[in-house]
N, CA, C and O atoms as a Tinker XYZ file with bonds, in Angstrom:
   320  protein
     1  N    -37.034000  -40.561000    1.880000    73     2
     2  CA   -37.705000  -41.755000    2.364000    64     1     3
     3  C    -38.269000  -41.467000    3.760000    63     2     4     5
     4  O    -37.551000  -41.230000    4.731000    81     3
     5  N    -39.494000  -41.503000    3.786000    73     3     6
     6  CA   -40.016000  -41.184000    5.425000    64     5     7
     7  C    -40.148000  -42.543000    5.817000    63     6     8     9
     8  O    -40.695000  -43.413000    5.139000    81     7
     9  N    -39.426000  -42.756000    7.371000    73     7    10
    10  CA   -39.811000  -44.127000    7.883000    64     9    11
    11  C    -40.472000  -44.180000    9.477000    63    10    12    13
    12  O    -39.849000  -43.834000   10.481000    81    11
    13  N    -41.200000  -44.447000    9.469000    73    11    14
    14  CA   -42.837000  -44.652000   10.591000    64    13    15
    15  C    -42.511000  -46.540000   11.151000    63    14    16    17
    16  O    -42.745000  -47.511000   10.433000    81    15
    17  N    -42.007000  -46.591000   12.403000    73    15    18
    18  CA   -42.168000  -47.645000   12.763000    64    17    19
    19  C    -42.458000  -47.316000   14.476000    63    18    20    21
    20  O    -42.363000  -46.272000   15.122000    81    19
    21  N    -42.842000  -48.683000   14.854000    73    19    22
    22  CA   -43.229000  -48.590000   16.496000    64    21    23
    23  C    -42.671000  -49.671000   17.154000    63    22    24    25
    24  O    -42.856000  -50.830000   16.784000    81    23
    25  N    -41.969000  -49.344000   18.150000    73    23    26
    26  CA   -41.451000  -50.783000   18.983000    64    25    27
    27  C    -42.494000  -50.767000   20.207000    63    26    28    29
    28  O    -43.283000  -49.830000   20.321000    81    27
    29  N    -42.472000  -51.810000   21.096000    73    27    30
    30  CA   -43.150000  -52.019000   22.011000    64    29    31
    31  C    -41.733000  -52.565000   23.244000    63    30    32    33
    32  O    -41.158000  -53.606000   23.561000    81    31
    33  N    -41.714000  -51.594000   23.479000    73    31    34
    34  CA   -40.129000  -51.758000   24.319000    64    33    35
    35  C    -40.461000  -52.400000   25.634000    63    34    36    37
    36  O    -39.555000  -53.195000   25.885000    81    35
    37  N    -41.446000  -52.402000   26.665000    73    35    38
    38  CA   -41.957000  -52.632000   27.590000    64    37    39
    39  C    -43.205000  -52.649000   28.156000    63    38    40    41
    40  O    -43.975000  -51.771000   27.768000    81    39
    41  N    -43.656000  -53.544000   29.099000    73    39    42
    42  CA   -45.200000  -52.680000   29.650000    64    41    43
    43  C    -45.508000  -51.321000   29.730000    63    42    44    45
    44  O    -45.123000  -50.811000   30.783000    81    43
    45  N    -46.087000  -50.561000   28.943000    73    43    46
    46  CA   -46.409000  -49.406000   28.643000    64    45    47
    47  C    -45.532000  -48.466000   28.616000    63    46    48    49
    48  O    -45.682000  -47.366000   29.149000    81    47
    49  N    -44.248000  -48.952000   27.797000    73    47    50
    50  CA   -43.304000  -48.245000   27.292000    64    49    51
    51  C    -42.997000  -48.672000   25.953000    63    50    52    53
    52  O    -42.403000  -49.690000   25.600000    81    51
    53  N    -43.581000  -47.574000   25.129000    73    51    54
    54  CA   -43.419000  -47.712000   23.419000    64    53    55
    55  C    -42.239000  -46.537000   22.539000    63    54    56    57
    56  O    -42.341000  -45.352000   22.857000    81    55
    57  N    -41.695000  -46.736000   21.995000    73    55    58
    58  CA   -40.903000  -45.676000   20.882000    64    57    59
    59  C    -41.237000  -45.994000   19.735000    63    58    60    61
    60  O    -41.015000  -47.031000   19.109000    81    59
    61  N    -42.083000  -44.573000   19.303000    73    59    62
    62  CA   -42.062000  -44.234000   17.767000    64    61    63
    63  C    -40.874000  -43.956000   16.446000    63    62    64    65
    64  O    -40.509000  -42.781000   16.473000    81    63
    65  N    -40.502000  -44.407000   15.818000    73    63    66
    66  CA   -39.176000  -44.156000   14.996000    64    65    67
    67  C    -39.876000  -43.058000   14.390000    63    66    68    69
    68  O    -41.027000  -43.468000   14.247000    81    67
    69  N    -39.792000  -41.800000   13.927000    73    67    70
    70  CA   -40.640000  -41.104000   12.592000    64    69    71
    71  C    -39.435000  -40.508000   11.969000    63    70    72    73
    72  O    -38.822000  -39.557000   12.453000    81    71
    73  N    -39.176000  -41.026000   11.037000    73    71    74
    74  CA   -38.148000  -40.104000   10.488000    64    73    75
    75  C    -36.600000  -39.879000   11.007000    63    74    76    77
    76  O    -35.903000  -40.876000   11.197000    81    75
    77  N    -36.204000  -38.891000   11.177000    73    75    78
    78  CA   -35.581000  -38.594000   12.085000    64    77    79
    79  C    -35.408000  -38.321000   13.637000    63    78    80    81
    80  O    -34.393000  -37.826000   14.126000    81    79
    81  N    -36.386000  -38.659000   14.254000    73    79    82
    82  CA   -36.353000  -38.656000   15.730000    64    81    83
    83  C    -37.117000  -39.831000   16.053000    63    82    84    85
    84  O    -37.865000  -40.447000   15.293000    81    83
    85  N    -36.774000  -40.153000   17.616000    73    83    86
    86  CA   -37.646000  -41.382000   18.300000    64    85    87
    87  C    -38.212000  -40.840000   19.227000    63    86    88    89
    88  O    -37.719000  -39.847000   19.764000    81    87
    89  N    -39.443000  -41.405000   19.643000    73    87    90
    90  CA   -40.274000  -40.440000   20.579000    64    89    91
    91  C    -40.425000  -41.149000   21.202000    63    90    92    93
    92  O    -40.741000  -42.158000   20.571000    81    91
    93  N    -40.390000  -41.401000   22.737000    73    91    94
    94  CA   -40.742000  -42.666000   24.116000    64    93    95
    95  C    -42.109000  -42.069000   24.566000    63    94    96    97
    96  O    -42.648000  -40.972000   24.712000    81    95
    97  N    -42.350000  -43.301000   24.697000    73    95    98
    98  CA   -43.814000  -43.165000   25.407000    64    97    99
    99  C    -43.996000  -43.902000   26.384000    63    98   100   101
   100  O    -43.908000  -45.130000   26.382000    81    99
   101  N    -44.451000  -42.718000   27.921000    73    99   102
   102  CA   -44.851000  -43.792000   28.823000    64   101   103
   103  C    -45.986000  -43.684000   28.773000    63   102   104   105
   104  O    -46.443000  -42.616000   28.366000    81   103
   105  N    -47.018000  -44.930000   29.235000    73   103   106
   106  CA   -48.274000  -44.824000   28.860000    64   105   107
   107  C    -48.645000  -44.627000   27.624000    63   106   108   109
   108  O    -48.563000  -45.535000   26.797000    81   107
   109  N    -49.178000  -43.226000   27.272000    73   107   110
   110  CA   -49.704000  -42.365000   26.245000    64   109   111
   111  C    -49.060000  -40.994000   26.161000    63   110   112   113
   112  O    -49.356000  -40.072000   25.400000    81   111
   113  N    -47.887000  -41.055000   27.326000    73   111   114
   114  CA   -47.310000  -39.528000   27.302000    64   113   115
   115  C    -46.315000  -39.791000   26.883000    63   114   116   117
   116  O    -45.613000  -40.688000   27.350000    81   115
   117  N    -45.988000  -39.038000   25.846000    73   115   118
   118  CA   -44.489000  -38.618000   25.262000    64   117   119
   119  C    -43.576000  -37.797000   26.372000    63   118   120   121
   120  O    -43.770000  -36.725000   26.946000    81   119
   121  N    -42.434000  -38.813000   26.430000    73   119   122
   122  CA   -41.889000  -38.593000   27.756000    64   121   123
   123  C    -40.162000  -38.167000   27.378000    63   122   124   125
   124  O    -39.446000  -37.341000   27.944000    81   123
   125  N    -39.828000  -39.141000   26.128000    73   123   126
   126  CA   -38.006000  -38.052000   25.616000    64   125   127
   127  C    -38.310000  -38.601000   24.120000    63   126   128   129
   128  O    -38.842000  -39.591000   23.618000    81   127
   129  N    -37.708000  -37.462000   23.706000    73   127   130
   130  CA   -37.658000  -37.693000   22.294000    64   129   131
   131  C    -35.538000  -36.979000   21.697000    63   130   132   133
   132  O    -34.848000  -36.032000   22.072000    81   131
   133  N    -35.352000  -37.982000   20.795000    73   131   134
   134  CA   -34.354000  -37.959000   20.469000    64   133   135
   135  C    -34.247000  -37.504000   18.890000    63   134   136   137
   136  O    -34.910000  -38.068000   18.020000    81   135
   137  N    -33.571000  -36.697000   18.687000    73   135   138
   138  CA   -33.120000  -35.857000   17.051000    64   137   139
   139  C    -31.961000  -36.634000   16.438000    63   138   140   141
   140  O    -30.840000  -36.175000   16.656000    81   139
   141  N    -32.047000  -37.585000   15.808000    73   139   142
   142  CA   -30.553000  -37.499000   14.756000    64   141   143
   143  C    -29.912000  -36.456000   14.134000    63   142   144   145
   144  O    -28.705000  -36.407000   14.373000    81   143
   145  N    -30.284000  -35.737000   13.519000    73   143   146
   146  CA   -29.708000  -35.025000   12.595000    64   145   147
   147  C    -29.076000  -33.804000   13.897000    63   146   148   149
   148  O    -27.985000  -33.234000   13.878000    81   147
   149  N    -29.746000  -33.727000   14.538000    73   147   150
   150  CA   -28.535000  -32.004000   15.452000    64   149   151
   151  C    -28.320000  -33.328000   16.582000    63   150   152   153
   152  O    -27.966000  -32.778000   17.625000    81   151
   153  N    -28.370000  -34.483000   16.760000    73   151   154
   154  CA   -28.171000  -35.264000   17.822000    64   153   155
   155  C    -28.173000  -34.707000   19.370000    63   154   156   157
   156  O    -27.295000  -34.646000   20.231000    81   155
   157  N    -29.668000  -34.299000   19.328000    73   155   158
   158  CA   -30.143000  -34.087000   20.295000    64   157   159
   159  C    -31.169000  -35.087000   21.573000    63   158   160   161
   160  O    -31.932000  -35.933000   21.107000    81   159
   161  N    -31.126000  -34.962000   22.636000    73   159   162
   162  CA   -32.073000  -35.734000   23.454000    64   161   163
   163  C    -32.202000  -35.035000   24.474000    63   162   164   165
   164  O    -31.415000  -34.418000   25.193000    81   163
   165  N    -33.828000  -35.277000   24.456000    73   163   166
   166  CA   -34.467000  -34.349000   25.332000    64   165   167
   167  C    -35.647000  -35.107000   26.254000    63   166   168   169
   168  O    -36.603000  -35.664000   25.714000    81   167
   169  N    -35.471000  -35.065000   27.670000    73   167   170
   170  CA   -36.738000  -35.582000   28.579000    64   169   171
   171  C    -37.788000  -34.510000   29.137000    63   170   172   173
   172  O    -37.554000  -33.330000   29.397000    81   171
   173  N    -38.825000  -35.099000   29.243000    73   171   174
   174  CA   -39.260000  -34.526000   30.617000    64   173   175
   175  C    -38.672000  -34.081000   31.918000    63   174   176   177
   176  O    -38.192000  -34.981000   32.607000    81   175
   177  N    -38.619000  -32.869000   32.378000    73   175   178
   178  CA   -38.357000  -32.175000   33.315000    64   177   179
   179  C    -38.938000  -33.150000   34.438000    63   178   180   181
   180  O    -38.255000  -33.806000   35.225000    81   179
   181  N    -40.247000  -33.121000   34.364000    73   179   182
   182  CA   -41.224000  -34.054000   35.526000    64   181   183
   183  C    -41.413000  -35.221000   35.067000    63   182   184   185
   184  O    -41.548000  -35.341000   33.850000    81   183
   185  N    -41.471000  -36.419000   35.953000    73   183   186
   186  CA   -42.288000  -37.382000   35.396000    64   185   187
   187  C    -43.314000  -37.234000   36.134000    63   186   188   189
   188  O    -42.997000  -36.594000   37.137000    81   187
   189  N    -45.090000  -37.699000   36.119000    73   187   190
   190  CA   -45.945000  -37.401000   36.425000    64   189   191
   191  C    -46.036000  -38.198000   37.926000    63   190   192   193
   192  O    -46.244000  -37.710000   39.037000    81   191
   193  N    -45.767000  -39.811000   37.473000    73   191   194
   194  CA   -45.719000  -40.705000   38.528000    64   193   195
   195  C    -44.694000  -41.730000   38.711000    63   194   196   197
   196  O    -44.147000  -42.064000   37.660000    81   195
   197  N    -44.295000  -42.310000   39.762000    73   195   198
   198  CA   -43.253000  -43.314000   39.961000    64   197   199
   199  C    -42.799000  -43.814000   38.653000    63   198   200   201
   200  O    -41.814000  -43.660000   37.932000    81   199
   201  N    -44.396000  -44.767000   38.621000    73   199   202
   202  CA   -43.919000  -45.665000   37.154000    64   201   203
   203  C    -43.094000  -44.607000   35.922000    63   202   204   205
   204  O    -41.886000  -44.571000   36.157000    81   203
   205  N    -43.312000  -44.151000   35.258000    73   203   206
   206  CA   -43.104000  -42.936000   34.525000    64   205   207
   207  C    -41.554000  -42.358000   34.893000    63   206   208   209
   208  O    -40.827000  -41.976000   33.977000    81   207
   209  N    -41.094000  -42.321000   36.339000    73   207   210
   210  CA   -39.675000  -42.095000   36.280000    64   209   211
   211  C    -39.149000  -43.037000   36.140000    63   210   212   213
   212  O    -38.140000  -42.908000   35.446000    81   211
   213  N    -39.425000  -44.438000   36.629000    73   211   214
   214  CA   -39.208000  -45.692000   36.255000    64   213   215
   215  C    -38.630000  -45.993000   34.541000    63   214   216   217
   216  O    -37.514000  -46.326000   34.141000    81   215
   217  N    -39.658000  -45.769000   33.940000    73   215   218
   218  CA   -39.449000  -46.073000   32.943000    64   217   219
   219  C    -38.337000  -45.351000   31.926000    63   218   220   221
   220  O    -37.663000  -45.727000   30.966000    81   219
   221  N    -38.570000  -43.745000   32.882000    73   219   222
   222  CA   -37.192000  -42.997000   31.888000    64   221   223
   223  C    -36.145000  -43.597000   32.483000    63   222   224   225
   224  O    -35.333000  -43.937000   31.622000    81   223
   225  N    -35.832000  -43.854000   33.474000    73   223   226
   226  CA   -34.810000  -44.248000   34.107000    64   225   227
   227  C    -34.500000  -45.790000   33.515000    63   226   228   229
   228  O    -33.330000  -46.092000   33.752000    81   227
   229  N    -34.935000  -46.415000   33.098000    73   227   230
   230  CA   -34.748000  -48.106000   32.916000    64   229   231
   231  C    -34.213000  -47.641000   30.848000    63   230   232   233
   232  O    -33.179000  -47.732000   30.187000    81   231
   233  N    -35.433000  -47.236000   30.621000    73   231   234
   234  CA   -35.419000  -46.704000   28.882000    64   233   235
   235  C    -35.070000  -45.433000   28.012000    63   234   236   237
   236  O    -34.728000  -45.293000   26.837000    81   235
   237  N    -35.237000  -44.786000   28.790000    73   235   238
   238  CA   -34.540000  -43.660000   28.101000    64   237   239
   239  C    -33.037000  -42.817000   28.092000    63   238   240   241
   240  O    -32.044000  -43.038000   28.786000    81   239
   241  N    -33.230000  -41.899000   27.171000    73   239   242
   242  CA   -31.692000  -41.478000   27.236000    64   241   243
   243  C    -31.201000  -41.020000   28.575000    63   242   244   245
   244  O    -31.778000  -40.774000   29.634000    81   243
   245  N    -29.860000  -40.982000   28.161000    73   243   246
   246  CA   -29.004000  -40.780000   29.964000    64   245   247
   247  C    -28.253000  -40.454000   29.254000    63   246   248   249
   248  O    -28.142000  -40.764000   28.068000    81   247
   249  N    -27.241000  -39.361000   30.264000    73   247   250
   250  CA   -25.745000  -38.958000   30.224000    64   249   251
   251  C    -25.864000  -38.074000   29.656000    63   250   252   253
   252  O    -26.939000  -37.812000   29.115000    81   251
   253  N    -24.655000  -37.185000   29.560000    73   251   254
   254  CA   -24.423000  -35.946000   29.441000    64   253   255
   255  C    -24.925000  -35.832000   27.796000    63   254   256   257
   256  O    -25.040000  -36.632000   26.866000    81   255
   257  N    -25.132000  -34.497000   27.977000    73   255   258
   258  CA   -26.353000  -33.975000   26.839000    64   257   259
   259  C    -27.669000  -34.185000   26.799000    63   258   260   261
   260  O    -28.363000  -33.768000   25.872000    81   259
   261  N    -28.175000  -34.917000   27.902000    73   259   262
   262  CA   -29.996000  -35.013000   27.584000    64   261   263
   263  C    -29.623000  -33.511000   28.383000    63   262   264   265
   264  O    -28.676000  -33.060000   29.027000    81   263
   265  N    -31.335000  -32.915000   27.798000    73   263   266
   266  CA   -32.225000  -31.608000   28.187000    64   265   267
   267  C    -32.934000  -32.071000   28.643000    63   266   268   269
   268  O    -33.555000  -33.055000   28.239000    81   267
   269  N    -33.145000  -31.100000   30.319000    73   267   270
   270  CA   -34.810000  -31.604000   30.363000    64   269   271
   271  C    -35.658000  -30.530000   30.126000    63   270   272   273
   272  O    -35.492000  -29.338000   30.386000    81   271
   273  N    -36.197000  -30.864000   29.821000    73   271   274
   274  CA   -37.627000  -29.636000   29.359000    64   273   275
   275  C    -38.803000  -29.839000   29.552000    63   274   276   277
   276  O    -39.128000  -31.004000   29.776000    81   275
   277  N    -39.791000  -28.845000   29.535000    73   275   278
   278  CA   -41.329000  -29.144000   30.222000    64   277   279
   279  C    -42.361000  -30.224000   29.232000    63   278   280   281
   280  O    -42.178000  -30.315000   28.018000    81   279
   281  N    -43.240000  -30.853000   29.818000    73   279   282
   282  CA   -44.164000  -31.920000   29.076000    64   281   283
   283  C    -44.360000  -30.813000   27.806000    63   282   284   285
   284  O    -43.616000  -30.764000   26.826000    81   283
   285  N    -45.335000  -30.085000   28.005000    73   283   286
   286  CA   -45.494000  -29.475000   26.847000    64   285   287
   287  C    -44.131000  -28.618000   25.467000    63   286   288   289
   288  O    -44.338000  -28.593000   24.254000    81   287
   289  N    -43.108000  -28.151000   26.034000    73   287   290
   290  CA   -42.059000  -28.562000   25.164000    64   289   291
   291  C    -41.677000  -29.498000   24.746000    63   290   292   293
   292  O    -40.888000  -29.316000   23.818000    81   291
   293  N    -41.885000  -30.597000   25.021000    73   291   294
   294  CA   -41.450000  -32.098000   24.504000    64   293   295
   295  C    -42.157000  -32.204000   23.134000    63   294   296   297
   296  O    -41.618000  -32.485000   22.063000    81   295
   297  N    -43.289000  -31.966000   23.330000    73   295   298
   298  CA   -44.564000  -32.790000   22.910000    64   297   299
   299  C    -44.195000  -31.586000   21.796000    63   298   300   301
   300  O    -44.694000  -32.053000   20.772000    81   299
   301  N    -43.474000  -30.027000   21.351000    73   299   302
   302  CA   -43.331000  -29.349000   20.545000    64   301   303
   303  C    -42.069000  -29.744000   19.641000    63   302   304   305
   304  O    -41.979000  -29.651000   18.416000    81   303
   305  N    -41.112000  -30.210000   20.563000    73   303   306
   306  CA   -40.127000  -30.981000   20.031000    64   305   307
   307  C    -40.796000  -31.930000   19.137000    63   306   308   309
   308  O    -40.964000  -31.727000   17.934000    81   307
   309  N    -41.244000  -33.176000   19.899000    73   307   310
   310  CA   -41.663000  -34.427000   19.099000    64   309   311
   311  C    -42.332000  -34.022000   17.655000    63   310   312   313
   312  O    -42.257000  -34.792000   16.697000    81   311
   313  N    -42.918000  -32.891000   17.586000    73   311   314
   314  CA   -44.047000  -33.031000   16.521000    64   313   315
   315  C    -42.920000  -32.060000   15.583000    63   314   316   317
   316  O    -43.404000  -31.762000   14.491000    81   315
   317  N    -42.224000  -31.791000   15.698000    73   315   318
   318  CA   -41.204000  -31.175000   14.699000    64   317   319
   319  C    -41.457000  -29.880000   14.210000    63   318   320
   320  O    -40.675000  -29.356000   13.418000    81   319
């Protein structure tokens, strides 16, 4: 069963459900994406701007076991 849904979590903070992982979005940038199945979570190393750390910080994963890793590893993560 593949399942595709979208929340609208905040002012320009969205998570994609696809399947097995959730992907955060600030803005338009995929900023942490989370794995069920190896229960993994992974951020951005950088956030670009305030807002953007803001938002990982308010919405995204925390605590021991997030990775951070570079924008463009994310974005290799996310797409599976």
């Amino acid at each position: 069963m593949t399942r595709c849904d979208l929340e609208l979590v905040a002012s320009n903070v969205t998570k994609v459900y696809l399947n097995d992982r959730t992907i955060m979005f600030s803005y338009t940038t995929p900023v942490a994406v989370t794995l069920y199945a190896g229960r993994k979570q992974y951020v951005i190393d950088r956030a670009g701007s305030r807002t953007t750390a803001k938002h990982l910080n308010q919405y995204g994963p925390s605590g021991e076991g997030v990775e951070k890793v570079s924008p463009e590893r994310l974005k290799e993560i996310a797409a599976g």
